[in-house]
N, C-alpha and C positions, 0 to 999 in steps of 0.2 A: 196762332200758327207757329210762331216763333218760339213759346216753349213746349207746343205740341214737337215740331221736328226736332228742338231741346230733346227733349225726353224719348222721343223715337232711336236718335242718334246714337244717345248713351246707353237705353237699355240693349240695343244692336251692338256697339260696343263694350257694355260687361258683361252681355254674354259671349263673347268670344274671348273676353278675358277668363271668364269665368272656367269657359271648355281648356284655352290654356294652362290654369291653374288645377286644375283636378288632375291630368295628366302630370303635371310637375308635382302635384301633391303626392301623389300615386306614387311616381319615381323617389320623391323622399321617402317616403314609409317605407318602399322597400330598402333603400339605403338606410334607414337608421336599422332597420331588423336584420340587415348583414350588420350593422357596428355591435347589435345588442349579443348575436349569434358567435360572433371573433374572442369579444370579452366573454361568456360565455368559455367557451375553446381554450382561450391561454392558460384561463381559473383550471380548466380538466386536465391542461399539458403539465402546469407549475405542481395541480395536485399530485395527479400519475409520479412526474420527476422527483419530488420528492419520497414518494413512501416507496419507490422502486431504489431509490439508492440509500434507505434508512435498512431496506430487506437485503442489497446486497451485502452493506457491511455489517449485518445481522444484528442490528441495531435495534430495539424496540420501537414498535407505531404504535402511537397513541391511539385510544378509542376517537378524542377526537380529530387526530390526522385521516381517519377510515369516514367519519361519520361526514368529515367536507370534502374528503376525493369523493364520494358515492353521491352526494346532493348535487356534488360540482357534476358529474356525470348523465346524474336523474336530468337534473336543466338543460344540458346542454343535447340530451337525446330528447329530452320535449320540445325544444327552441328548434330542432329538427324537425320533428315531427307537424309542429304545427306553423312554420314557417312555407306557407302558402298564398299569398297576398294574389288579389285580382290586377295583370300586369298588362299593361300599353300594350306591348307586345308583343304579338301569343309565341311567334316561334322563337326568335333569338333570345332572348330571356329566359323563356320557361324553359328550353333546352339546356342555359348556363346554370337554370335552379336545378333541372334534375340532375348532372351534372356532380354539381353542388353538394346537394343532398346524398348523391350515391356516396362520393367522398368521407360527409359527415357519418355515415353512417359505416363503413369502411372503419373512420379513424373512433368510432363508439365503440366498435367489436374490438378493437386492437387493444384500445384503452384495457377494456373489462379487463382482456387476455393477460394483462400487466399484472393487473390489482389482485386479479387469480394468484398467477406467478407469486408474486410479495405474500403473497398471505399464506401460499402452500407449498411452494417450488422456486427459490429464491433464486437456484442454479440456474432455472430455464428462461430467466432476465435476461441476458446475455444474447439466447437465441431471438428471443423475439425482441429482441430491442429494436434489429437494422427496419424489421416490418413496421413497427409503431411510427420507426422518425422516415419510412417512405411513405405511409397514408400521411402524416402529419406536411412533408410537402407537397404529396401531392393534392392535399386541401386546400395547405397556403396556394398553391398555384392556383386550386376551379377558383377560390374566393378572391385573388386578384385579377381573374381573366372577369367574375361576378361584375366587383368595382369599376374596372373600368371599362366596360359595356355600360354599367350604370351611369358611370361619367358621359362617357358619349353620348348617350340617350338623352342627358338630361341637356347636354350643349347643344344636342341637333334643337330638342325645343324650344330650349330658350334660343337660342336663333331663331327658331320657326315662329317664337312667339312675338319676338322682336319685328320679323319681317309683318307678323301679321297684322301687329300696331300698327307699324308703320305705314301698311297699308289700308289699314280701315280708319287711320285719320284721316291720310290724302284722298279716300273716297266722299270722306264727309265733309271738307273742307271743299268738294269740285258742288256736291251737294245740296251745302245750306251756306252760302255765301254771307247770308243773311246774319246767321250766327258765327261770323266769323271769332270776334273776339269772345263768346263764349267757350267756342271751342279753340280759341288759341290759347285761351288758359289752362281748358283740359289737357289740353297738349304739355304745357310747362307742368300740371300738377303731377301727369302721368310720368312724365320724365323726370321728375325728382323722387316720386316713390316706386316706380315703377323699376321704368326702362334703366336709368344706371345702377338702381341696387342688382338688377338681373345679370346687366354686361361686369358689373365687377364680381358678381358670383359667379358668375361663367370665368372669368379670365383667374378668380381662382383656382377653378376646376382645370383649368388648361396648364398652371403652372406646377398642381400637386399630380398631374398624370404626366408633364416632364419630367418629375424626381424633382423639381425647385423648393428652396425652403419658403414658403408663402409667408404673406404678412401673419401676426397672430391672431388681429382681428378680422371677420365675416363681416361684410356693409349688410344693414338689417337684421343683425342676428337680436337685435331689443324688439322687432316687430312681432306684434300679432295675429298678421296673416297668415297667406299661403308662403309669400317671400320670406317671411320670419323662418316657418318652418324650414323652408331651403337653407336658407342663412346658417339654422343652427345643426341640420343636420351636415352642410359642409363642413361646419366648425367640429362639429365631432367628428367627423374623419377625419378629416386635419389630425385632430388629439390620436386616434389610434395610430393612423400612419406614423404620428411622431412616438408611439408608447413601441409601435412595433419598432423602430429603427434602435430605439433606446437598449429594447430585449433582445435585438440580434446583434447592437457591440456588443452587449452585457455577454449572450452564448458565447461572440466568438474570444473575450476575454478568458469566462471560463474554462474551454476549450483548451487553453492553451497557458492559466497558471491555476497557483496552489490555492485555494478557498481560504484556510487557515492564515498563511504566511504571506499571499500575495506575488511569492514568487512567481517566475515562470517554472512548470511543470516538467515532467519528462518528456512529455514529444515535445514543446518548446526545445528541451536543451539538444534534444536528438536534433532537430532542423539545424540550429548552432551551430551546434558543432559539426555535423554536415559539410553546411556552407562555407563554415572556418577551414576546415582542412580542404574542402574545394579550390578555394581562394588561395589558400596556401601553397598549392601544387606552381601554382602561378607567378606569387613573388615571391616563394621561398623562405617566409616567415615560419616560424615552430611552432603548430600549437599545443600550447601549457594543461590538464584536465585536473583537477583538485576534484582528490573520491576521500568526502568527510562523514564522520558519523559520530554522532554524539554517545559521551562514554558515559558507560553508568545509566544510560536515557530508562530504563527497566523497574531500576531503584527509585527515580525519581519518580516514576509512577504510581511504585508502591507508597511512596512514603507522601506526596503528594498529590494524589488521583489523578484521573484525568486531565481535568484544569491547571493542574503545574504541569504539567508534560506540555500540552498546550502552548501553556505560558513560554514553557524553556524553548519550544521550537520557536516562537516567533521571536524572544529572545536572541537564540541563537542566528533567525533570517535579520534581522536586524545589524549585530555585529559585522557576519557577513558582509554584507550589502554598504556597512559603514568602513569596511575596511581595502575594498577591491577600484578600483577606477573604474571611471565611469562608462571605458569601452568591454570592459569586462560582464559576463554573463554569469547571474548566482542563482541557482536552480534548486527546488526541493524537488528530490528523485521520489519521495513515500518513506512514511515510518520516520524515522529520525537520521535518513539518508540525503546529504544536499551534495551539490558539487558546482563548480566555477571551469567556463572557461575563460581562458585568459589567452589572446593573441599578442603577437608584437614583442618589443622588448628586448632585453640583452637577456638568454635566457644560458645559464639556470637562473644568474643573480635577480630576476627581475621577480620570478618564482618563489626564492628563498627570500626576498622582501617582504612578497605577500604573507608568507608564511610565519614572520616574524611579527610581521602587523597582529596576525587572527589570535596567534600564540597570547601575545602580549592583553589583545582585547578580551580573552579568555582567563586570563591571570587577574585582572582589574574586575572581573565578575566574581570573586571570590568571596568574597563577605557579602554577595548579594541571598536572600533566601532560596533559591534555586540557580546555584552557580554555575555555565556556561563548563564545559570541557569539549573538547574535542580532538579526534586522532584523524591524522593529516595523510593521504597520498597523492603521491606527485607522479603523472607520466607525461612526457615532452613527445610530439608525433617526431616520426622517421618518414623515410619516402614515401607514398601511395597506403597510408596506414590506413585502416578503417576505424568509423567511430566506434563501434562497438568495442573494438581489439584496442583503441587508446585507453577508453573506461574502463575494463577490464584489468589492463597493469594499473593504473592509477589505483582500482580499489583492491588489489592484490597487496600493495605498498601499503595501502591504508590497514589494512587488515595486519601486516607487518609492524606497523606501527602498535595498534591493540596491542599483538602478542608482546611485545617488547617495553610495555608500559603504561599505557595510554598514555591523551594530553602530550602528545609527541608527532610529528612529520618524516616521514619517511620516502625517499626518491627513485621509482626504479629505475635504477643504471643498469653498468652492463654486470656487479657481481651480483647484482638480484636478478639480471636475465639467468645467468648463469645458473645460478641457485633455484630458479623456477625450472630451466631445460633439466638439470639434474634430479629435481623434483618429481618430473614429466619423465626421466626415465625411468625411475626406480617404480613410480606408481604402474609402468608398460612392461616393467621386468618382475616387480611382484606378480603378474598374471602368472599361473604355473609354477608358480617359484616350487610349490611345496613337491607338483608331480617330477618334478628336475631334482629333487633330492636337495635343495639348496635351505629349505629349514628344516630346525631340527630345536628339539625341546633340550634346556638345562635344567637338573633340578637341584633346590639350594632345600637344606635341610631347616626343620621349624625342631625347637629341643625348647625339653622342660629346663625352666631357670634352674631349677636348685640341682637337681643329677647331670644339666646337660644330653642327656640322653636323649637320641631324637625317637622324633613323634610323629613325624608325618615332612613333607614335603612339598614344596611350591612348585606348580611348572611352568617356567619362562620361555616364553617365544625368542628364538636366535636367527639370523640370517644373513647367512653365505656368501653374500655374491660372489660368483664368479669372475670378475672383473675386477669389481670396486672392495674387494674383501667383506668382511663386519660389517653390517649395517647395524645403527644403533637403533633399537626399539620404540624411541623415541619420534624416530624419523621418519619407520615405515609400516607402523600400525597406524597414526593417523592417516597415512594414503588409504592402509587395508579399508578404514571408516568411513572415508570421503567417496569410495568407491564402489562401497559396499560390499567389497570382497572379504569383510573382515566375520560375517555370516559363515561363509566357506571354509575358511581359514578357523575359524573360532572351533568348529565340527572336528575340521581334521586334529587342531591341537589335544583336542578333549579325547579324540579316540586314541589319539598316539599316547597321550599321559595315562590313559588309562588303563591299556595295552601292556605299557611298565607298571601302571600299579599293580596289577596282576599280578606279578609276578613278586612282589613285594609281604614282608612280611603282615598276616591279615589286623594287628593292632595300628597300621602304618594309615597316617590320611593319606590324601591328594586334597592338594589346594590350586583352584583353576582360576584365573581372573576372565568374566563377563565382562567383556563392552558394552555400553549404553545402547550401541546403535545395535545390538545383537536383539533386547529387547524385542524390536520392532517386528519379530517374528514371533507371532501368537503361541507357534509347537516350541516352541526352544525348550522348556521344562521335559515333555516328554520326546523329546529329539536324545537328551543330555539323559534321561535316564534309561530310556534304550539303548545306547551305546555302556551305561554301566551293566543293562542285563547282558551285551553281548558278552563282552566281558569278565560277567563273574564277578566282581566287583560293588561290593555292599554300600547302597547310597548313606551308609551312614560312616562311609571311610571316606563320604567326600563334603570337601568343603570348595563353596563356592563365593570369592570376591569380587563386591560390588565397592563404586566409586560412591560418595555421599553427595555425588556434584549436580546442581539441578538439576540437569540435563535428566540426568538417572530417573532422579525422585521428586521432579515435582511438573516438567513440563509434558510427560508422558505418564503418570505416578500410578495411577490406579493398570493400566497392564505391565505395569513393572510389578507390582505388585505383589499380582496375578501370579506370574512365572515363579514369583520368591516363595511365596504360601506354597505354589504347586511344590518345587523340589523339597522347601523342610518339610511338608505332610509326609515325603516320602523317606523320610527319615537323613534327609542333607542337613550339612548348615550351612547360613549364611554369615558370611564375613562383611562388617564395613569397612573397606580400605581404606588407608591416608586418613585414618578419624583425627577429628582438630581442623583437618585445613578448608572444608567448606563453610558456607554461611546459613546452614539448617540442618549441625548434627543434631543440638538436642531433640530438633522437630522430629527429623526421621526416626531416633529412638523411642518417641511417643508413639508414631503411626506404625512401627514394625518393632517386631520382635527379632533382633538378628543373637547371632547366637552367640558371637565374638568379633571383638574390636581389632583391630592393627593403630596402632601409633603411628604417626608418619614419620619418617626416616629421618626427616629435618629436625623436629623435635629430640630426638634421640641424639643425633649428631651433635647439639651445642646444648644438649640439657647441664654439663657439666662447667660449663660457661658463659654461659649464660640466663641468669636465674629466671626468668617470666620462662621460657622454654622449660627448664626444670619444675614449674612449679602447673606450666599446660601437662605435663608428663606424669606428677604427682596428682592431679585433680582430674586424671581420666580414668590412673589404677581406682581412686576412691570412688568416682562412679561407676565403673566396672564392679568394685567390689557391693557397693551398697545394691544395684541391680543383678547380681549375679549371672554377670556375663563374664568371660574370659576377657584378657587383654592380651591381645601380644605385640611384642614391641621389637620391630621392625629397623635394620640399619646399624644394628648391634657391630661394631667396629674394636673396642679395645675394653679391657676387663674391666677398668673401673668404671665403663658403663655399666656391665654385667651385675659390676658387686652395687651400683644405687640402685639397678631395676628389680635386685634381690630387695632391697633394703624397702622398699616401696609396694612391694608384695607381687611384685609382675608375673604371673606364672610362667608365661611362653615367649620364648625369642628367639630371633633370625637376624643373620649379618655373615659378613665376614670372617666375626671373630668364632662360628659356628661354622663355616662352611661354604666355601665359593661356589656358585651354581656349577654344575658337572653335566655331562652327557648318562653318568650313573648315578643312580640313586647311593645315598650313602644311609644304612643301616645301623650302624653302629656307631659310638662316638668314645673316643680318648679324652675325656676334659684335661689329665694333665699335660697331654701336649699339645692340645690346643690353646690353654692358656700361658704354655711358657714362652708362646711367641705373640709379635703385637703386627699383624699383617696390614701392610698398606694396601689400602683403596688405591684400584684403578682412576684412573685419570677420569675418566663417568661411567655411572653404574645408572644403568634402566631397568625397568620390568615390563612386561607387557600388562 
């Protein structure tokens, strides 16, 4: 009798164990096939993220970066698909699966819509981004509301299951008196494998659904059972909960610095700087903006690929970063643009420290294999200044700094306010200038070396101001560029010079100088020869100057090209201006046929004192002469330049000593009273 009610007792007891464990079973399985479906999902978010930002910065995707975004996807839309488990219970659950599932399937189509994108439409990234990262939370969110209903469920049973131990020993124990100590040992066996591995996997469950960092170990996670099961599918949530928390510092890191340099980024510095001139309104501190940009960064890429560039930018974040204090902010803006802010201080001096440090740690990079340069701008905030409007002067100064040298610092005060207001007006006052009668063409005569006899004519941009008198050419054709006015301007000058060549004897050129940024207009070629048909005016009396400077001929090259082919078909030629002083003539005279050279005026001016100059001046006529192109030599000032650019076979020249630009074309020429005087040069001489 006594191990009949033995054995009555227990099998009455594990089968109520057994009804609680299938339920618990149940709730695992579905909890590990949310863990297996999440991993799954990051592998298709990490895939997607990656080959959408290799497409925007038009990067090449590997076959195989396509072949594991699209398996990653295929899985994670079948983990979908067949994520259907039979569940405890029917409505709260199954409603958080479909739920779930609409989500999943939401964040499948958006994906595809990506990898579309990337593969065909790299632009339309951008638009569908915000859509990808709102199905992406709003999955995170069904699959944490999934979790912790899962959580709950499984704590109400293991409570419930607790309770019901508890209650069907004390039934067996009023029961079978008889078998007391049989069953008071089932009771100790039950509560060493049972009942505490349950309550400490429940009280883990209750500390990872407060956000608590939990122990690393699961009690049970070595068992066999159904509690094993529990055990280990806790301990895997556990791991993802801790992989996800890993991956959202990791995004929000991202977010907000450089990949490459580890800086913080541009919205980083915008927040900064921000906050600094907020706080500043307050105690009155100045704040400092340093707008740096490494010189040369272009060259070093050619000459060292990508990976020295690379290299030199974190080089240069490095420097940086080792030269600024530690309340200081050093930022990569993009490209080879960083900038610093710097609070506090005795300020300028605390500024011109810093600047003296970076200078100095850029000088000590010198004999490194990719040397460190960099050009410096400085701007200090004024009252209620905006950040944008402090960056702005800061890399105006910077940019100031470039034009003056590189590897130098420059601060805007108040004669660079100054110089920038005046800047700002002339570029408000060039508007109209030309319908206000305030430009007007000079033209400076071009003559054969050996008779002196002119041949044709250059026509020079002049302007008037009404105010400010003369503006120098120099000053206010880069406005006309920067503003795009110089399109308009370019038309009218070409029709005005052409308008006098007209009238000019029909052996006579016209020589016009092209701006770089005129290119960027596809018609320019038949804009420029319509206006010689208006005119009357044979395209083969005109000559058109082109600059040899990248900009021209290599960053835009083939519709530069274009325009130049188009006008000499039509029987023009084309001039390379200032030849010598860029860094790809000989390149250009490989890829185009120009018709004739100009010397640059510098070369001319100290050819006779200085020999490397004389001997650049000597070794352009014999390339000239060996390709049969013309040379002419430009800045011609005093006779015995005349009589070496005879000696050196020059054919054609322009200066001074030939004729100061005019309002009238000059037709005719005196060489012996032209050369029985030696004319001083103006104070600066420009051309357009």
């Amino acid at each position: 009798m006594l191990g009949l009610a033995l054995l009555g007792g227990g099998l009455m007891l594990g089968r109520a164990i057994y009804a609680e464990n299938v339920t618990l079973g149940q709730l695992t399985s579905l909890l590990q096939m949310e863990e297996r479906q999440d991993a799954l999902q990051r592998r298709l978010r990490l895939g997607v993220g990656e080959v959408t930002r290799l497409a925007e910065q038009r990067k090449p995707v590997t076959s195989g970066q396509w072949t594991s975004v699209s398996n990653a996807l295929r899985d994670f839309h079948r983990g979908n698909a067949h994520l259907s488990p039979r569940l405890p219970a029917p409505d709260e659950l199954r409603t958080l699966v479909r739920t779930r599932r609409a989500a999943e399937a939401e964040f499948t189509a958006l994906s595809l819509r990506l990898l579309q994108d990337a593969r065909t439409a790299p632009d339309q990234i951008p638009r569908h981004m915000p859509g990808f990262l709102a199905a992406l939370r709003t999955l995170e969110a069904s699959r944490s509301t999934m979790r912790g209903a899962l959580i709950e469920r499984i704590d109400i049973e293991l409570r419930r299951s607790a309770g019901g131990l508890a209650t069907n020993l004390q039934g067996g124990l009023l029961s079978a008196v008889a078998v007391l100590g049989v069953l008071l040992g089932c009771m100790v066996w039950l509560r060493q494998r049972v009942i505490r591995p349950l309550g400490a996997i429940a009280e883990r469950v209750r500390q990872l659904s407060r956000g608590e960092d939990a122990a690393p170990d699961v009690p049970g996670a070595n068992r066999a059972d159904e509690v094993g099961d529990l055990a280990r599918g806790i301990a895997d949530y556990r791991g993802a909960v801790e992989e996800r928390r890993l991956a959202e510092r990791r995004i929000e890191f991202l977010a907000h610095h450089d990949m490459l340099t580890g800086l913080p980024n541009r919205l980083l510095f915008e927040e900064r700087l921000g906050q600094e001139l907020s706080r500043a309104l307050r105690t009155g501190e100045r704040v400092t903006v340093f707008a740096i940009d490494l010189d040369d960064f272009k060259s070093i890429n050619d000459r060292f690929g990508h990976a020295g560039g690379d290299e030199a930018l974190r080089a240069a974040a490095q420097l940086l970063s080792a030269c600024v204090r530690a309340s200081d902010l050093v930022a990569r803006l993009g490209g080879d643009e960083f900038a610093i802010v710097q609070v506090g201080g005795d300020q300028p001096a605390t500024a011109e420290l810093l600047v003296q440090r970076i200078l100095r740690a850029c000088e000590a990079t010198a004999g490194d294999t990719v040397p460190v340069q960099m050009s410096i701008g400085v701007a200090m905030s004024g009252v209620e200044q905006e950040g944008e409007e402090l960056y702005n002067l800061a890399d105006m100064a910077m940019y100031r700094a470039k034009a003056e040298g590189r590897h130098t610092a420059r601060f805007f005060d108040d004669q660079f306010k100054e110089e920038v207001r005046l800047r700002w007006r002339l570029s408000r006052d060039l508007d109209g200038a030309a319908e206000r009668g305030e430009l007007y063409l000079a033209f400076q005569p071009i003559a054969d070396a050996d008779t002196l006899q002119v041949i044709g004519h250059e026509a020079l941009l002049r302007w008037a101001h009404p105010e400010l008198g003369d503006i120098r050419p120099d000053r206010f054709i880069p406005l006309a560029e920067a503003s795009g006015r110089i399109d308009t301007i370019g038309l009218w000058m070409a029709d005005q010079a052409m308008a006098a060549a007209s009238r000019w004897p029909d052996h006579m050129t016209l020589a016009l100088n092209l701006s770089a940024i005129q290119f960027r207009q596809p018609a320019l070629a038949h804009e420029l020869l319509a206006l010689a048909r208006r005119h009357r005016v044979a395209p083969t009396r005109l000559e058109f100057e082109v600059t040899e400077s990248a900009t021209l001929l290599d960053k835009r090259r083939q519709p530069v090209l274009t325009v130049l082919r188009t006008l000499q078909h039509h029987g023009a030629a084309i001039v390379m201006d200032d030849f010598g002083t860029g860094y790809s003539s000989l390149g250009n005279l490989r890829d185009f046929r120009f018709d004739k050279l100009k010397v640059d005026r510098s070369f001319v001016a100290t050819m006779l004192d200085h020999a490397p100059s004389g001997s650049i001046v000597r070794s352009i006529a014999a390339l000239g002469a060996s390709l049969g192109i013309p040379i002419v030599a430009e800045g011609v000032e005093e006779a015995a330049q005349l009589a070496r650019l005879r000696e050196w076979d020059i054919p054609q020249v322009q200066g001074f000593l030939l004729g100061r630009p005019s309002r009238e074309a000059i037709h005719c020429a005196d060489p012996a009273a032209r050369l029985s005087a030696r004319p001083v040069a103006p104070k600066w001489v420009a051309r357009s």
